[in-house]
N, C-alpha and C positions, 0 to 999 in steps of 0.2 A: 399950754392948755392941759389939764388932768385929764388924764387918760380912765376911762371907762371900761371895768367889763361889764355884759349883760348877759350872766348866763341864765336861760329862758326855751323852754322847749315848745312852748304855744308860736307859733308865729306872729300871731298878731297881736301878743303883749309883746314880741322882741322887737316888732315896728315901729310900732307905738312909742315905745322905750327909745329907742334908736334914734328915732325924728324929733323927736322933745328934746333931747340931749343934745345932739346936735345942733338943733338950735339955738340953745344955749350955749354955745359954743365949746362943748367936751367934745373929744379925742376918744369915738367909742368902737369896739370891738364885739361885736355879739357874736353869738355862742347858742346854738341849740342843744351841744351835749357838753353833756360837765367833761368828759374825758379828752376834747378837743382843747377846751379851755384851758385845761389843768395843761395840756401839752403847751400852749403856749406862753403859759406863767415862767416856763424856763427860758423864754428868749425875751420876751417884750412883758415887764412887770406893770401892772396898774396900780395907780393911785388910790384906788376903789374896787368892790365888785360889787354888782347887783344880783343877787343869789336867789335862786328860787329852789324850795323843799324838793317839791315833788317834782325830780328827773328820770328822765327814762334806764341810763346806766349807772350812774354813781349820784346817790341822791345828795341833796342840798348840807345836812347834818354830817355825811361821810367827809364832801367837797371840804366841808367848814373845817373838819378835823385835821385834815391834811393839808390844808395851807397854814393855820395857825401851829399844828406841833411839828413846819420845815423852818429854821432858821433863816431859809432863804428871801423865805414869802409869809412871814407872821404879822412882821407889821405892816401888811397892807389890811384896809380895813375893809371887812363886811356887812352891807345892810342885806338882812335875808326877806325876802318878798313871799309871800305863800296866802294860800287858803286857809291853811289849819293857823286859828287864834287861843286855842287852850292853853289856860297853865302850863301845862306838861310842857309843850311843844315852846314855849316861850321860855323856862328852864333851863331846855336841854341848848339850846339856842346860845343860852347866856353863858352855859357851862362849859361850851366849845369855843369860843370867843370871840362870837358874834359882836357888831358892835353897835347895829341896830337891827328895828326887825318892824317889816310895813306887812299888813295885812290884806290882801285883794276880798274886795275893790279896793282902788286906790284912787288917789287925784295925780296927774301930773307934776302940780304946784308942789305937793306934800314930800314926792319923791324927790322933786329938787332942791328943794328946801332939806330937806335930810343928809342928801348927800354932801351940799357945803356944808351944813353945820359939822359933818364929822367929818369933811377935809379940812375945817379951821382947827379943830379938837386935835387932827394927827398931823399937823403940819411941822413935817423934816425941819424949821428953819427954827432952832431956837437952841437958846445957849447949851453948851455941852456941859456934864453934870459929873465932878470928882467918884471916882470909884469909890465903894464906903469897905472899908474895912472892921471886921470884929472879930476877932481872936482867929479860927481857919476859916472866919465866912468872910469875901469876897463880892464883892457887888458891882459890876461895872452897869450903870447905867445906861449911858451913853452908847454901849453894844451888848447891852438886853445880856449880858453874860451872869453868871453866878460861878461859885467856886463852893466847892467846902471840904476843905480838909485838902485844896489842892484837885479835886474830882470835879468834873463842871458837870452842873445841873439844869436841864431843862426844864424852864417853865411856861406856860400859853404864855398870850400877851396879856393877856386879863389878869391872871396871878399875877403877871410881875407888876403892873398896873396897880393892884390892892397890894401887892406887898411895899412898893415905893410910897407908896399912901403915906401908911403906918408909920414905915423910916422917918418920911420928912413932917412928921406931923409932934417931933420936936418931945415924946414922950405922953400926949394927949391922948384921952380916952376920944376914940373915932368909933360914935354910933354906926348901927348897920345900915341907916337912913344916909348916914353922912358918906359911906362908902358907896352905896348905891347911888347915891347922887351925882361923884364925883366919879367912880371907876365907871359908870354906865352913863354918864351925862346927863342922868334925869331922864333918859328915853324909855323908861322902862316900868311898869308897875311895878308896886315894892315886895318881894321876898326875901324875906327874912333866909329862906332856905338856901338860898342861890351863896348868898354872902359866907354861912357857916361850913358850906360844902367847899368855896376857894380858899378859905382859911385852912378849913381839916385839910388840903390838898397839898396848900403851903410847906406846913407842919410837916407833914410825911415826908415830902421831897426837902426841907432843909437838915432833918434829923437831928441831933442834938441841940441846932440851933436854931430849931423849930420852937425853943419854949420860952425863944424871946418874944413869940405873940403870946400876949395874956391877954385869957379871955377879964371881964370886969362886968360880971355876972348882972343882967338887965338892962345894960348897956351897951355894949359892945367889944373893942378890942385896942388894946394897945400894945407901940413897938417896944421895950426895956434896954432891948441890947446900945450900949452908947462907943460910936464911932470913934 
């Protein structure tokens, strides 16, 4: 059964949460402080977390930052629950690699439905994916790795997500629509700015083999460098 966290500092959204879930038959774990959770993300890893912004010690956007840039705990996936629905707030969300994001109020249904959809999206069970090599860049797929020049680089899982895009996408121009769709699942209003800020991010962290992303100016992005 996939195991659940619910980190939630209201009690009675983490009941709530708790008893729905369970009924459903998930394996859940709730959490009133982010810093209990995060303690036991190093012995008993989740499938999922249920995140919410506003925590009393380490809030929801920190939480989010430090499970996605540990090697250990990146590809577990986060839908972050909160109050706050602003642009801003939904940005900043995407740009720490968030993988969905529910707004309170909420339905029960909706939270459920969210969270298989994006256990079918990250599920472990599928074919394992040749390392890509080009000239000192490095790509191991299959363990989220990179190399360049022989130096490993880390990237969120959302980078590596829109950079494996571009790779496999055969030399094609990939709209910002098209990335957004597919790196974010369609769960997400569309910003344009989300997409050029994981690009520029790319770019920086591959360094010289950063300018195999070209930009194709009204359009979007494509990958050049050929394996």
């Amino acid at each position: 059964m996939p195991v659940v966290y619910v980190v939630e500092d209201d009690e009675d959204i983490n009941d709530l949460l708790v008893y729905n879930l369970q009924k459903e038959g998930f394996t859940v774990f709730p959490f009133l402080s982010s810093v209990e959770a995060l303690k036991s993300l190093t012995q008993n890893k989740p499938d999922i977390i249920l995140l919410d912004i506003m925590l009393p010690d380490i809030d929801g956007l920190e939480f989010c930052k430090m499970v996605k840039s540990n090697p250990e705990t990146e590809r577990i996936p986060i839908i972050m629950i909160t109050a706050k629905s602003t642009e801003v707030d939904k940005i900043v969300g995407l740009e720490l690699g968030a993988d969905d994001y529910i707004t309170k109020p909420f339905s029960i249904r909706e939270v459920i439905a969210r969270i298989r959809a994006v256990l079918r999206r990250t599920s472990r069970d599928r074919t394992p994916e040749k390392p890509i090599k080009v000239g000192g860049l490095e790509i191991n797929p299959d363990r989220f790795q990179i190399k360049v020049d022989g130096r490993s680089v880390d990237l969120t899982a959302k980078e590596f997500k829109v950079l494996m895009l571009l790779i496999n996408s055969n030399g094609k121009v990939l709209s910002r629509d098209y990335i957004l769709e597919n790196a974010w699942d369609g769960n997400w209003e569309v910003y344009d700015r989300t997409v050029d800020v994981h690009i520029k991010k790319i770019r920086e962290k591959l360094g010289d083999y950063g300018r195999f992303i070209e930009t194709v100016r009204g359009i979007g992005y494509r990958w050049s460098g050929e394996g």
